[in-house]
C-alpha positions as CSV (number, residue, x, y, z in Angstrom):
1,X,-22.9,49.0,16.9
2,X,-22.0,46.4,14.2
3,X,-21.8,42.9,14.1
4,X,-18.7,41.2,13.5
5,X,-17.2,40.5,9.7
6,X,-17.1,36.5,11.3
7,X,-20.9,36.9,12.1
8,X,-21.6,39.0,8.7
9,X,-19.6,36.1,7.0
10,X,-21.6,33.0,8.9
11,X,-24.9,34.5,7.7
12,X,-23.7,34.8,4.0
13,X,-22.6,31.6,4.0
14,X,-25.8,30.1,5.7
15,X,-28.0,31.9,3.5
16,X,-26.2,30.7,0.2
17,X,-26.4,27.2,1.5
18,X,-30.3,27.6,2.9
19,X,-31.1,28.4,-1.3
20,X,-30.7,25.0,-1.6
21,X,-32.5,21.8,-0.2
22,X,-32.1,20.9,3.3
23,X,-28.9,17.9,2.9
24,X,-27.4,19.4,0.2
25,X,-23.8,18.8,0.8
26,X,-21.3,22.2,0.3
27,X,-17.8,22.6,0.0
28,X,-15.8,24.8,1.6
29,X,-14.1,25.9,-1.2
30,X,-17.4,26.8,-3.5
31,X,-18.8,28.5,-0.7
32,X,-16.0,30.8,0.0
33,X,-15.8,31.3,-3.9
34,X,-18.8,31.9,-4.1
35,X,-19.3,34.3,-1.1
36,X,-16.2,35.6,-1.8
37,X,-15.1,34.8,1.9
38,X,-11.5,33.9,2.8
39,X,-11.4,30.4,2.9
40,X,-9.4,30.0,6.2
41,X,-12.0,32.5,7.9
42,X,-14.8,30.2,6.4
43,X,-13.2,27.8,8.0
44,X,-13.0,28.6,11.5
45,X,-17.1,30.0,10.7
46,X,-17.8,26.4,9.6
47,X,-16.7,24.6,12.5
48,X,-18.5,27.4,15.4
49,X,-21.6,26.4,13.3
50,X,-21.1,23.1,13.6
51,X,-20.2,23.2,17.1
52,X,-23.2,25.1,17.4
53,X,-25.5,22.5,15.9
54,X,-26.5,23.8,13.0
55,X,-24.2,21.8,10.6
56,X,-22.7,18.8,10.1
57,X,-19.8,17.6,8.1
58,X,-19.7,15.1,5.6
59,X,-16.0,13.3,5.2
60,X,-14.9,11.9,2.1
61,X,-15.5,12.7,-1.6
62,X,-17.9,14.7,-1.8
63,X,-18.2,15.6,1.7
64,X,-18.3,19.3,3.1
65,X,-21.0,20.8,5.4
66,X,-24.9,20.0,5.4
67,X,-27.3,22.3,7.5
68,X,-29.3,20.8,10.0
69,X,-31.6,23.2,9.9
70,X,-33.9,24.4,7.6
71,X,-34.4,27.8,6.4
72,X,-37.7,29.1,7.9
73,X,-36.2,27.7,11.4
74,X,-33.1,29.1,10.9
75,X,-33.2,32.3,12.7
76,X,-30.6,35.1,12.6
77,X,-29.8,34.4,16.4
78,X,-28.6,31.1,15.4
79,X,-26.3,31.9,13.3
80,X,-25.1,35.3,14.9
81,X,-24.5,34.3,18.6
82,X,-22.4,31.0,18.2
83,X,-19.5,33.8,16.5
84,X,-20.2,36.9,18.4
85,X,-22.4,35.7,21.2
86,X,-25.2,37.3,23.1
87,X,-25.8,40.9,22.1
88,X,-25.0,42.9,25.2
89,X,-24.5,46.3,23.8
90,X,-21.9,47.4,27.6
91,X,-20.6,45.3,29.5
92,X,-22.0,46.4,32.8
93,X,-25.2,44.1,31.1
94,X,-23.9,40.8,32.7
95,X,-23.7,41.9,36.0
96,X,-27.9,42.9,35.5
97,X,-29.8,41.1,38.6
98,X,-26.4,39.5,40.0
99,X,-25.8,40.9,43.3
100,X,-23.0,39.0,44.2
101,X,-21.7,40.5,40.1
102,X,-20.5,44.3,40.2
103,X,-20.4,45.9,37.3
104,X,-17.5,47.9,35.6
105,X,-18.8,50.9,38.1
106,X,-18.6,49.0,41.1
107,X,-22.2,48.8,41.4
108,X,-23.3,45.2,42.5
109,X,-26.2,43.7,40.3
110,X,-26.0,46.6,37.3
111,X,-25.7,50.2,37.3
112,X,-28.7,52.3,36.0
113,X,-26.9,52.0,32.1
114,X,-27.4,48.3,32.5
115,X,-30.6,48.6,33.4
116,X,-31.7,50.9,30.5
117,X,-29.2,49.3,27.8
118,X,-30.9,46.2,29.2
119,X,-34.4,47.3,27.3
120,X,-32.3,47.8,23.7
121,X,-30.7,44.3,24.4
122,X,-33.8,42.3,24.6
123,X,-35.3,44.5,21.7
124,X,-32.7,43.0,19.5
125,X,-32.7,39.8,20.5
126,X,-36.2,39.4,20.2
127,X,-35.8,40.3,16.5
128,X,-32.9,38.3,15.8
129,X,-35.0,35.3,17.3
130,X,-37.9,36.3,14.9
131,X,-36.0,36.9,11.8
132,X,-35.3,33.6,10.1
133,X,-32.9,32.8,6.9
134,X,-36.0,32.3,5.3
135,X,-37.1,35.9,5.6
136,X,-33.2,36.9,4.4
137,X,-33.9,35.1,1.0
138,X,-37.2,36.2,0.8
139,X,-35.7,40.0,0.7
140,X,-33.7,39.5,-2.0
141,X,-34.3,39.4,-5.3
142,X,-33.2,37.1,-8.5
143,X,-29.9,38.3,-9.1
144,X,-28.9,37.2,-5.2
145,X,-29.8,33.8,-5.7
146,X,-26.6,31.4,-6.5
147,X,-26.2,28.1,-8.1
148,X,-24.1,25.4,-6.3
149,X,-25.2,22.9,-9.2
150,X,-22.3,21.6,-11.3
């Protein structure tokens, strides 16, 4: 199980821009440069983050995206689910305590897979909830961090 490139890219780009203070403003372009991040991928991240509350734009000369959130707040969850949404490692996982939901094997409410993936699935989203972008940054070491200063 992997998470997406999208979500692998969202949480680059959050990270780079959590090394600086909250309200810094980022461009698009820098971040993608500096990510090295296709910028039209970036783009479409951008706007699910936005969408998702953590960011907001900034029009204009020297506008681009702000986060709204800081860093030791900022958990992995946050920035993960808004691209690739909940973890739910089989499908039969949304039809768990739905009665009037089958799932893929016709059984209504979750088949015994859903009920034992169901245990790894709130495992991993507990720690995605208690991992923060602060704790990201605090893992790496001095070569990681980058300069957005001109």
């Amino acid at each position: 199980m992997k998470i997406s490139k999208k979500a692998e890219y969202a949480l680059r780009a959050v990270t780079a821009m959590s090394r600086a203070p909250l309200g810094t403003t980022f461009s698009i372009q820098d971040i993608a440069q500096r990510e090295h991040i296709p910028l039209k991928f970036l783009e479409q991240i951008l706007l699910a983050l936005k969408n998702g509350g953590l960011l907001r734009s900034k029009r204009g000369v020297g506008g681009g995206y702000q986060l709204n959130v800081p860093a030791n707040q900022l958990t992995l969850r946050q920035v993960i689910e808004p691209i690739d949404g909940p973890f739910d490692p089989i499908t039969c996982l949304q039809a768990l305590g739905r009665p009037q939901h089958a799932c893929e094997c016709g059984i209504p409410g979750g088949c015994a897979l859903a009920k034992t993936f169901h245990g790894l699935s709130t495992l991993v989203q507990g720690w995605l909830s208690g991992t923060t972008i602060a704790d990201v940054i605090a893992k790496g070491g001095a070569g990681d961090d980058v300069s957005f200063d001109i």
